[in-house]
C-alpha positions in Angstrom: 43.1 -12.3 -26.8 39.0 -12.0 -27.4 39.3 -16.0 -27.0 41.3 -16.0 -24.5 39.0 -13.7 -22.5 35.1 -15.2 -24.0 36.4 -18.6 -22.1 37.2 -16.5 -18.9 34.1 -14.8 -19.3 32.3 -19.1 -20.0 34.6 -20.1 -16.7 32.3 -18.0 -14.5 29.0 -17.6 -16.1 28.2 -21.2 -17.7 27.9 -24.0 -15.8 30.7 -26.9 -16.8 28.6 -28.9 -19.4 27.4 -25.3 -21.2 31.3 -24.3 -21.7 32.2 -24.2 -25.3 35.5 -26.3 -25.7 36.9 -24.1 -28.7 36.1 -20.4 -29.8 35.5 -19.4 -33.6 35.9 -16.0 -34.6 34.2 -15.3 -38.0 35.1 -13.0 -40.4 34.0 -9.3 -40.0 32.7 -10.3 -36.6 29.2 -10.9 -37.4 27.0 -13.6 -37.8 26.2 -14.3 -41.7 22.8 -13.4 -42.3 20.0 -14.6 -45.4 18.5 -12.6 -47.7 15.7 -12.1 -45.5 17.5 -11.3 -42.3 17.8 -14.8 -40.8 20.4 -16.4 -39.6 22.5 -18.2 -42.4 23.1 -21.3 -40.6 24.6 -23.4 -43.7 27.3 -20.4 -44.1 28.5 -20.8 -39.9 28.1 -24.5 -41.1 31.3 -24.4 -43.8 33.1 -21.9 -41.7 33.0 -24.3 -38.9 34.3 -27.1 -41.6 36.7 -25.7 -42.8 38.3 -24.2 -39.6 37.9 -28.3 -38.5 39.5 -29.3 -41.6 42.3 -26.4 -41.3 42.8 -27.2 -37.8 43.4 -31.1 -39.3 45.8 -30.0 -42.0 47.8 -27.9 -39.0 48.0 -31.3 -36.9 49.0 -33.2 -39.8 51.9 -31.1 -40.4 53.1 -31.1 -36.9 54.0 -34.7 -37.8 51.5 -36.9 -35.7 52.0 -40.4 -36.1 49.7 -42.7 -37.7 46.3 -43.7 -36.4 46.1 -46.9 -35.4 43.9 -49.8 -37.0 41.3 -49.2 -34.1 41.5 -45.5 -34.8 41.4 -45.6 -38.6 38.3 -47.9 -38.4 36.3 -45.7 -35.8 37.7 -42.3 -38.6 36.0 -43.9 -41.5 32.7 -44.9 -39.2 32.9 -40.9 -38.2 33.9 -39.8 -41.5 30.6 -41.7 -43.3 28.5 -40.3 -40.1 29.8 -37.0 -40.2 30.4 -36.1 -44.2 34.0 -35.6 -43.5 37.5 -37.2 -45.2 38.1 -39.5 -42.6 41.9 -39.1 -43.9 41.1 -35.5 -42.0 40.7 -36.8 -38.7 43.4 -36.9 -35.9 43.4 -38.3 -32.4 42.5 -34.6 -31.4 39.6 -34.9 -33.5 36.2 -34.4 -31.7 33.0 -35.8 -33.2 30.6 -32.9 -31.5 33.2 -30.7 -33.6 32.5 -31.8 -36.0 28.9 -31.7 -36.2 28.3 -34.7 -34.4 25.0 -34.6 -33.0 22.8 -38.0 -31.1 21.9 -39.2 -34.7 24.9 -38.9 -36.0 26.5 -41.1 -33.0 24.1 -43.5 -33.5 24.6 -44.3 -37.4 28.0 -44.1 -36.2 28.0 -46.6 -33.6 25.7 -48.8 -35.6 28.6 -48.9 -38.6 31.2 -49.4 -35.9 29.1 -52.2 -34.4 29.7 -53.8 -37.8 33.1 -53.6 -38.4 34.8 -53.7 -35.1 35.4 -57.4 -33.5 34.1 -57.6 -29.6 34.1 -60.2 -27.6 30.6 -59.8 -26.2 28.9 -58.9 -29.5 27.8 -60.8 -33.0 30.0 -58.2 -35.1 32.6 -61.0 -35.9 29.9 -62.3 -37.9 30.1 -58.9 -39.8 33.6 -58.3 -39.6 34.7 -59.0 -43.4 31.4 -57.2 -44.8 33.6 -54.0 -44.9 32.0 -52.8 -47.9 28.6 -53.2 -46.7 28.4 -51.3 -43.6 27.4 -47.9 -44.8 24.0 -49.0 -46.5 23.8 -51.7 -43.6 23.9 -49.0 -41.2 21.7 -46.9 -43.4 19.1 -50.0 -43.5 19.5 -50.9 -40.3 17.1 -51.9 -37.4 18.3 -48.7 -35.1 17.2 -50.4 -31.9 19.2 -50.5 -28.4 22.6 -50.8 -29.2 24.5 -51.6 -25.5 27.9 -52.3 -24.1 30.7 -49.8 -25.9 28.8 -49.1 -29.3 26.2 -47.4 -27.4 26.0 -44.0 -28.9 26.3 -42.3 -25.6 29.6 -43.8 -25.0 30.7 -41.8 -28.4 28.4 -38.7 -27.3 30.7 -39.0 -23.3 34.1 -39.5 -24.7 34.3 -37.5 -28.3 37.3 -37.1 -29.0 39.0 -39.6 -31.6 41.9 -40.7 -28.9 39.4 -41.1 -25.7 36.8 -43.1 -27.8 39.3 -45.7 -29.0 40.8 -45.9 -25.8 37.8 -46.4 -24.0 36.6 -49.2 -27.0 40.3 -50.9 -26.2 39.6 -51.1 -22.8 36.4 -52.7 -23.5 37.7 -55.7 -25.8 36.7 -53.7 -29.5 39.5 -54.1 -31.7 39.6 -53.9 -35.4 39.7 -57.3 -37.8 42.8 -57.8 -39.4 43.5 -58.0 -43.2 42.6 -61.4 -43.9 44.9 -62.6 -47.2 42.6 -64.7 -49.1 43.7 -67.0 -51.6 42.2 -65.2 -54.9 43.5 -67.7 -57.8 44.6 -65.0 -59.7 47.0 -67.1 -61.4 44.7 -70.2 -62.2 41.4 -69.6 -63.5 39.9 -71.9 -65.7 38.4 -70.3 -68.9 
């Protein structure tokens, strides 16, 4: 009911970009506070986690089908940027949700530009370094990254479903398990 009427009151004060897309109530209707007075923003931080990670669990048990290998490729990328289980995330999922902020969407976009195979981009080169990406990404040069990595195409489309459907649509998809050969049975001692 106090959601229901916060988002009428958004509707007609807050212009369409302002408008939050989910309400939290805390606990005690109050905003934690320090010691000191100040506002305790690590304390809004793990409320806001785990109402993300309850709303997840909620999801999960409603049955939702399994991400796909596009979708489970751009999870883990979110789940390294982000400090989240990427076994958390659903289609529903939003990245600014989750704490997603422009850095965040680049380290993301820089892993996926690793990992994910596109036809206008050298990431084939990098596709079976799966291992890698997270310090590559950490050691990376963070120059322009164009076409559908761009960060701002994560930061216009955040949620989990519109992101991968937009990468789709743009010729990403993810590298498939390549069976190697790893003489298990025949090495020479």
């Amino acid at each position: 009911a106090v959601s229901a009427l916060l988002a009428l009151h958004c509707v007609r004060w807050l212009l369409p970009a302002a408008r939050p897309s989910r309400v939290l109530l805390l606990p005690g209707g109050t905003l934690p506070l320090t010691p000191t007075g100040k506002l305790d923003r690590a304390a809004i931080g793990a409320e806001l986690s785990r109402a993300a990670a309850d709303a997840a669990a909620a999801e999960a048990r409603q049955g939702e089908c399994a991400l796909s290998s596009l979708e489970s490729a751009v999870a883990a990328a979110w789940g390294e940027a982000l400090a989240v289980d990427p076994s958390l995330l659903r289609r529903a999922s939003s990245f600014l949700l989750l704490g997603g902020d422009s850095i965040k969407a680049l380290r993301a976009a820089r892993a996926l530009s690793l990992r994910l195979l596109h036809h206008h981009s050298h990431a084939q080169s990098h596709a079976g370094r799966w291992g890698e990406t997270a310090a590559a990404a950490d050691q990376a040069d963070y120059g322009t990254i164009q076409g559908p990595f761009a960060p701002v195409e994560l930061l216009r489309r955040p949620s989990l479903r519109r992101y991968c459907s937009f990468l789709a649509a743009a010729g990403v998809r993810a590298p498939s398990v390549a069976t190697e050969d790893d003489s298990s049975g025949t090495q020479a001692e």
